[in-house]
Each structure stands twice: as C-alpha cells, then as structure tokens.
C-alpha positions as CSV (number, residue, x, y, z in Angstrom):
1,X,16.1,18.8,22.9
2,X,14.9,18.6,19.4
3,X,11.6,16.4,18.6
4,X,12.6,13.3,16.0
5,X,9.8,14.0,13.1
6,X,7.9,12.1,10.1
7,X,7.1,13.3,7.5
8,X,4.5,11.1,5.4
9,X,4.1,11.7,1.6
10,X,0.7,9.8,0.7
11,X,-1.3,9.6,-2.2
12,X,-2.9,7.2,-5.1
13,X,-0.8,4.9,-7.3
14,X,1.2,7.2,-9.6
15,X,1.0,10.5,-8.4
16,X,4.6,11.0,-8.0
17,X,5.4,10.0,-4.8
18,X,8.6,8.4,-5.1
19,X,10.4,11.2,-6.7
20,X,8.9,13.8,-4.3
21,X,10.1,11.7,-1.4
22,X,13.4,11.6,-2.8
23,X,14.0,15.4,-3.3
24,X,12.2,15.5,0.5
25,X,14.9,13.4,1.6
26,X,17.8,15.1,-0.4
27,X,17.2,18.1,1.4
28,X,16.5,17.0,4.9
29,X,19.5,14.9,4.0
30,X,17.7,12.0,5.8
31,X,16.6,8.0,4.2
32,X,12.7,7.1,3.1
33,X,11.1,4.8,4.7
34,X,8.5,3.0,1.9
35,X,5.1,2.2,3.1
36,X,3.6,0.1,0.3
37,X,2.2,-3.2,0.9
38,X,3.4,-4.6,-2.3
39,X,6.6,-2.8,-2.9
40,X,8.5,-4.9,-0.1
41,X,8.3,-7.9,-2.4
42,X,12.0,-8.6,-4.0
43,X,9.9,-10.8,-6.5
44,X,8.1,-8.1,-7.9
45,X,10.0,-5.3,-8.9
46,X,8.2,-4.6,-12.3
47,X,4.6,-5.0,-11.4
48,X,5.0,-2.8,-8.0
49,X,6.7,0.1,-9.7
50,X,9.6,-0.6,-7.3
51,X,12.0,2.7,-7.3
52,X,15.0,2.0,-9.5
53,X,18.3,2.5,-8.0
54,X,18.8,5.9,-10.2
55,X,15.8,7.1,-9.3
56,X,17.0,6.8,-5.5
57,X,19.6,9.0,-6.2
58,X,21.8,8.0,-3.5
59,X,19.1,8.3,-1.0
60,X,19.0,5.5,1.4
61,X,15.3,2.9,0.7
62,X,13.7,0.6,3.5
63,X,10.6,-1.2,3.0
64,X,11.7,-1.9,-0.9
65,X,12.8,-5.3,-1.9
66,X,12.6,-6.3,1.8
67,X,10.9,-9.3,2.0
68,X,9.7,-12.6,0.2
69,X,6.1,-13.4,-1.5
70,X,6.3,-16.3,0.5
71,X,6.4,-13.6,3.6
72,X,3.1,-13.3,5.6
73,X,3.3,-9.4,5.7
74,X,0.6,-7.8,7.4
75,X,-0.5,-3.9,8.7
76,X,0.7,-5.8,11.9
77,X,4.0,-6.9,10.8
78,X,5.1,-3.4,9.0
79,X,4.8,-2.2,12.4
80,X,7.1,-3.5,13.8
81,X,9.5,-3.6,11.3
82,X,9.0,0.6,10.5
83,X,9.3,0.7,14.2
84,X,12.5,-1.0,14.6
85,X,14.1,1.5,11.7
86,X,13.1,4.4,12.9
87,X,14.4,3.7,16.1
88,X,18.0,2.8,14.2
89,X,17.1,5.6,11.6
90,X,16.4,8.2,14.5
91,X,19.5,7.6,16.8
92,X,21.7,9.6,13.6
93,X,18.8,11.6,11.8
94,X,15.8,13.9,13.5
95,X,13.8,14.0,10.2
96,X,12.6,10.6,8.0
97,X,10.4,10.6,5.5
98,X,7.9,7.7,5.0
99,X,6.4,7.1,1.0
100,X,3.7,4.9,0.0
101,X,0.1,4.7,-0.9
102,X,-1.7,1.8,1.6
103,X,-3.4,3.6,4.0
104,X,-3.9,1.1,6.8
105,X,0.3,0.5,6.8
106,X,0.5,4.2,7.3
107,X,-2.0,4.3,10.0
108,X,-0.7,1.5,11.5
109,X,3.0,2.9,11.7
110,X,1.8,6.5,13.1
111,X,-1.1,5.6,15.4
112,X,-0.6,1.9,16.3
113,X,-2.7,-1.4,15.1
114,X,-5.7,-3.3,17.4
115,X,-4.6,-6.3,18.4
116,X,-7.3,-9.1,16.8
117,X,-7.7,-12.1,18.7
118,X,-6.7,-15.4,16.3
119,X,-9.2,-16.7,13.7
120,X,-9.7,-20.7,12.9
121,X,-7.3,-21.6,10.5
122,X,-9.5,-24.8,9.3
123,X,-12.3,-21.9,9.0
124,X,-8.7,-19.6,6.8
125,X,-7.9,-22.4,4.9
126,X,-12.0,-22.9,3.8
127,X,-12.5,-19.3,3.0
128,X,-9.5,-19.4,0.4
129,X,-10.3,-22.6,-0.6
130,X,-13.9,-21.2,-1.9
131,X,-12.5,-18.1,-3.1
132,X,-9.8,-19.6,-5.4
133,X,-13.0,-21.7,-6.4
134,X,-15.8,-19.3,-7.1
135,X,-13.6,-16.1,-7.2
136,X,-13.9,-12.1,-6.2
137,X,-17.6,-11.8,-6.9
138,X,-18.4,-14.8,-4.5
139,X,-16.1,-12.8,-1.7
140,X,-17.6,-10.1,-2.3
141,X,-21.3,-11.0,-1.9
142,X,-20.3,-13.3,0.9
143,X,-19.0,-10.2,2.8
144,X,-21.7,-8.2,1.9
145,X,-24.5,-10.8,3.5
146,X,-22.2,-11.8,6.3
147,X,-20.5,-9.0,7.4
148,X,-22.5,-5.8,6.4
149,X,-20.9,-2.9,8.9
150,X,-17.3,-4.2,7.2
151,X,-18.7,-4.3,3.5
152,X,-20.2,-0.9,4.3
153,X,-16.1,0.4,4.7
154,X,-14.8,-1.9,2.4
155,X,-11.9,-1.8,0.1
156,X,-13.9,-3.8,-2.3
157,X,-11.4,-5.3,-4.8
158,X,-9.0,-6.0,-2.6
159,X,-9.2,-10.0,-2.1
160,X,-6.7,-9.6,0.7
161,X,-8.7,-7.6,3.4
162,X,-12.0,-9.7,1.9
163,X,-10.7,-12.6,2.9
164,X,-9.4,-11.3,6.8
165,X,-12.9,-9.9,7.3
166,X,-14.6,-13.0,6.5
167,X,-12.7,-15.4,7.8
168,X,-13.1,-13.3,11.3
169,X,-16.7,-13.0,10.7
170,X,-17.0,-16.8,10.4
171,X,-14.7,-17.8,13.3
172,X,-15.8,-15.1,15.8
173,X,-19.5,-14.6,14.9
174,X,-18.4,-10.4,15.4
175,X,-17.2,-7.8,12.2
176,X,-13.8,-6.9,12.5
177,X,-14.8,-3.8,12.6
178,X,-15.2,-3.9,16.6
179,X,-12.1,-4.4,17.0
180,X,-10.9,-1.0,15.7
181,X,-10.7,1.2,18.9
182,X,-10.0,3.8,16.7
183,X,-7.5,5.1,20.0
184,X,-4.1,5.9,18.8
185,X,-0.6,4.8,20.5
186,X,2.2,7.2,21.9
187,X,4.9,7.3,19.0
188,X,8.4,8.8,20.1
189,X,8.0,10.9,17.1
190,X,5.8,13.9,16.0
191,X,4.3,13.1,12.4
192,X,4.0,15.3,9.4
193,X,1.0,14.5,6.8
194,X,1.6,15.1,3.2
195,X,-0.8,13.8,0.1
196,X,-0.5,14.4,-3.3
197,X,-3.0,14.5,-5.9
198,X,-3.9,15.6,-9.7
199,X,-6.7,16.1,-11.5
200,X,-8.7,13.1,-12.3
201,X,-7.7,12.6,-16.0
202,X,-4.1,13.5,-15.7
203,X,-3.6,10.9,-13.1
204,X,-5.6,8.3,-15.1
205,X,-3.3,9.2,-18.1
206,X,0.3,8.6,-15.8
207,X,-1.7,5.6,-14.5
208,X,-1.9,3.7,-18.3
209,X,0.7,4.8,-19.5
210,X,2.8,3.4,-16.2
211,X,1.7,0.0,-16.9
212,X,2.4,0.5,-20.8
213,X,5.5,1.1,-18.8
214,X,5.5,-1.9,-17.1
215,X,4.8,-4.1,-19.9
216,X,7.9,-2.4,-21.6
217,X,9.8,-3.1,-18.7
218,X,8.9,-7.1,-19.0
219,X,5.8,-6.9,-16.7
220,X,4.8,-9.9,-18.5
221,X,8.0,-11.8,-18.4
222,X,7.6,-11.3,-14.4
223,X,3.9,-12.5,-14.2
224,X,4.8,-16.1,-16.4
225,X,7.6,-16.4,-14.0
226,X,5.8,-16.1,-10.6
227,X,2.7,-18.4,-12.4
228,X,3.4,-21.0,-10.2
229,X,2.7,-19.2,-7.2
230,X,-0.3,-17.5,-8.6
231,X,-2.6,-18.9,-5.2
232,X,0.0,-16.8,-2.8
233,X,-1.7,-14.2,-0.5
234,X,1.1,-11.7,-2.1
235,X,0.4,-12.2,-5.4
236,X,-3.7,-11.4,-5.3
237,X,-3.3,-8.0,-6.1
238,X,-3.5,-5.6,-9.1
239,X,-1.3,-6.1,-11.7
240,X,-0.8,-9.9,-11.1
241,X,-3.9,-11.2,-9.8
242,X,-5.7,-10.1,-13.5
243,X,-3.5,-12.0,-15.5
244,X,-4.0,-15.3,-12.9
245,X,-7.7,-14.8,-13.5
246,X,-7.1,-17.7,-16.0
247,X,-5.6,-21.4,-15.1
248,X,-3.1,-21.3,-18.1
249,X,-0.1,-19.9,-19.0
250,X,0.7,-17.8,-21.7
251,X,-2.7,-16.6,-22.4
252,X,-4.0,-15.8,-26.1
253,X,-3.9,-12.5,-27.7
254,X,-7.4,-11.6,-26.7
255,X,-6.9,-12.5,-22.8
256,X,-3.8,-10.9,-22.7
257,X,-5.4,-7.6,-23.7
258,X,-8.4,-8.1,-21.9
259,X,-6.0,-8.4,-18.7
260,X,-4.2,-5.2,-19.6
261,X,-7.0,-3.7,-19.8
262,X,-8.7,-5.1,-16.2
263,X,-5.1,-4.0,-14.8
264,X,-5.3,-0.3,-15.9
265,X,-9.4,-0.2,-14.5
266,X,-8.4,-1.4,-11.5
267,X,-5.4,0.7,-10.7
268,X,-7.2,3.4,-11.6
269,X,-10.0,2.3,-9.2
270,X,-7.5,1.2,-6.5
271,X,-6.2,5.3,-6.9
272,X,-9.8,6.0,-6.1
273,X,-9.9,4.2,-3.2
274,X,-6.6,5.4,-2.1
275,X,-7.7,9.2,-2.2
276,X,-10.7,8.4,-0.6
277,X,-8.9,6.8,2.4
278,X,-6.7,10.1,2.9
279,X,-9.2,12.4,2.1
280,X,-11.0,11.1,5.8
281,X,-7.8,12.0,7.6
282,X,-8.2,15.8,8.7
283,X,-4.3,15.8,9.6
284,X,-3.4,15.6,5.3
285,X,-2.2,18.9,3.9
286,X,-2.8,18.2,0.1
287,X,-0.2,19.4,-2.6
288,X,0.2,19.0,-6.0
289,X,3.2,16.7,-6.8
290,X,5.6,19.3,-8.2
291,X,5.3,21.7,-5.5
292,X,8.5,21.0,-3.9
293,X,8.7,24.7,-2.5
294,X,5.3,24.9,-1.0
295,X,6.1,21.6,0.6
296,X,9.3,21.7,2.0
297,X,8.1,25.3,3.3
298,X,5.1,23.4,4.4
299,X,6.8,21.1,6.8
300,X,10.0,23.7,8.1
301,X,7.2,25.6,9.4
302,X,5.5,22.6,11.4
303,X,8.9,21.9,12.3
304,X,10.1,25.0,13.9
305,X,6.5,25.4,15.3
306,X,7.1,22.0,17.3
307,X,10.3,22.2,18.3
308,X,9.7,26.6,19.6
C-alpha cells in the first residue's frame, strides 16, 4: 500500500511560492492546500496577494478565500480544517501539496498544536483595550518586562501573537512558552519539506515592487473599505494595520506615503522573520524558486525511497 504524502513549499512573502506550487501540483496532478494565515480572508484579496484564478491554472485551491475577518482563525483552528481536507483530499489523491509562508500553521498542520488551557477574557478584552490605546511599542515593552522567555522567541511585529502571549502571561502567571511540548502527533501522512529563498536584494526588490502591485491593483480602495473594521484581530497585520495606524480616513498625501513605505519595511522584515523560522527546521531542503527540475526530482526521490 502506497504512503499518502505532503509536500510543503515554504518560504518568505514573495518568493514565488504560489506559482511553484502550482506547477508542483500540475504534475503530481493533485490540489494545494494554502497555509497562509491571512490569505483565507475572502475580504482581503488584494492586500494578501491572494492567487488569482489564472494563476491557479485549473489547479484546485483550499485555504484561499475560505473564511471571514470576522472569523476567529487560529494555528488551532487551521488544524482542523487542513485536517479534515486532507482526509477528503487523500481518499482520491496520494500526493497534496501545502503553500504558504506562516510557520506556526505549517507546524501545526504536520506535527500537531499544544493544547493551551483558556485565558480570562476580562483580562483579553484589557489587553486589546490598552493596545488599541497606546499601540505596538507599548505591547512590545510590555511583553518584554512581563514575559521575557516569550519576547526572547518572539515574532516582534506581529500584534497578533503579542497579544496571545500577554494576555496568557497575565491570566496564568506562566509564558506560553511552557506549554510547547515541542512532541509532535502521528499524521496519516509522510511530509515532504520544501523552502524557497533568493538573495536578499532580489527578494526585497519582488517585495516593493508587489505592493506597487497591490496599490495598482486597488490596495487602497480595499483598506478605505474594510476602515470600519480596522480594531478586528484579522485586520492587524501588514499591509492594513499601517494604514489604520491613523484614526481617519483618507489620509493626506504625506501619511499615505509614509504608510507605503512602513508597509514595504515591514514585509520585508516579516520575510526576515519568515526565513529565520524555516531556517530552524533541519527537515527544509532549500531551492531556489525556479528550480522546478531539481525539485520535483527532489521529492520523486523521497517518494520512491518511502514507499520501497
């Protein structure tokens, strides 16, 4: 009986992943499996670089377009749902490939997520209530004092996982931390690690110019749409939460390009922190994103080695 594989294509925001994944797919004639935090939002297509339907090229997309911003998505959540369609996904198809750049969904699909005992939502509802007040810097240095194992490990910008570790920190007097067995689940399928990376400056170029990209495509259109929901959990991320930096709507000439400008910084630093997260995983065989041959030669060889 043959083994049911995934293969995970990795890697930092604009590497090429999308279009990889889609030749993968093509010629393991199987569907991809998104694992991007942000790209299961149907409200943001534009700002999360959402695959267009030509760019699919036929190929069946999960994970994209799924969900609401009013959704509580979670590492938790995606579990489940990757879970249940690979298990449908599976019962036609031994191979699926799974795209996407957050790290933790990726872990938490292959290897299985610690279950976290329940915070104080009176403490939840505090925590944002001072952060929407005082901002990221006051999160930050809050973390840092309160919590300094966590800060130490930190995805710094990322107001999201700030928030979590604090509002843990406050309720159970503990860093989330020790609650990361680190001790991964049985999966009914074997798992195949691909990242993808440039050199440092040509990714920073395909990084600005995909948000001149965005803008083109009516990035800014989206944003003064979704203003009224500027305070959802969904929508404190890069290439939204810059422009919702200020209480008004539309901004002046001089915000607006100061905003662009925070939005290509901290993409770029977001990639950073992207290909550091992989780089710790041993099980990563790193290609450049046009090397289709290596890496489909790459992964028939782990597959016939598996299934000998």
């Amino acid at each position: 009986m043959h083994s049911k594989f995934l293969i995970v294509v990795a890697g930092p925001t604009a590497v090429g992943k999308t279009s990889l994944s889609v030749e993968l797919a093509r010629y393991y004639d199987t569907a991809v499996l998104s694992a991007d935090s942000r790209q299961c939002y149907k409200e943001l297509p534009v700002g999360t670089a959402q695959p267009a339907m030509e760019e699919r090229k036929g190929i069946p997309h999960y994970f994209i377009g799924s969900h609401s911003i009013f959704d509580d998505m979670n590492a938790g959540s995606y579990e489940t749902y990757a879970l249940q369609v690979l298990e449908e996904l599976f019962r036609e198809k031994d191979i699926v490939i799974v795209c996407g750049g957050t790290g933790l969904y990726i872990d938490a699909l292959t290897k299985g997520i610690d279950a976290m005992p329940p915070v104080d939502k009176a403490i939840e509802a505090e925590v944002r209530q001072l952060y929407e007040k005082n901002g990221l810097a006051w999160l930050q240095e809050a973390c840092a004092m309160e919590d300094p194992q966590f800060w130490a490990v930190a995805e710094r910008r990322n107001p999201v996982r700030l928030l979590r570790a604090l509002t843990f920190m406050r309720t159970h007097h503990t860093s989330i931390i020790h609650f990361r067995k680190g001790k991964s689940q049985e999966r009914p399928f074997r798992t195949i690690k691909i990242a993808l990376e440039l050199p440092r400056l040509l990714l920073y170029d395909r990084i600005n110019r995909r948000v001149d990209a965005m803008l083109e495509q009516g990035l800014l259109e989206e944003v003064a749409a979704l203003f009224p929901y500027r305070h959802l959990k969904s929508l404190s991320t890069v290439g939204y939460s810059e422009f919702y930096a200020y209480d008004h709507w539309p901004l002046h000439p001089e915000e607006l390009q100061q905003a662009i400008d925070k939005v290509k910084q901290h993409s770029r630093n977001y990639a950073k922190r992207q290909l550091t997260w992989f780089r710790k995983d041993p099980e990563y065989h790193w290609f450049a994103p046009d090397d289709l041959a290596g890496i489909i030669a790459y992964t028939a060889q782990c597959i016939t080695r598996d299934n000998a």
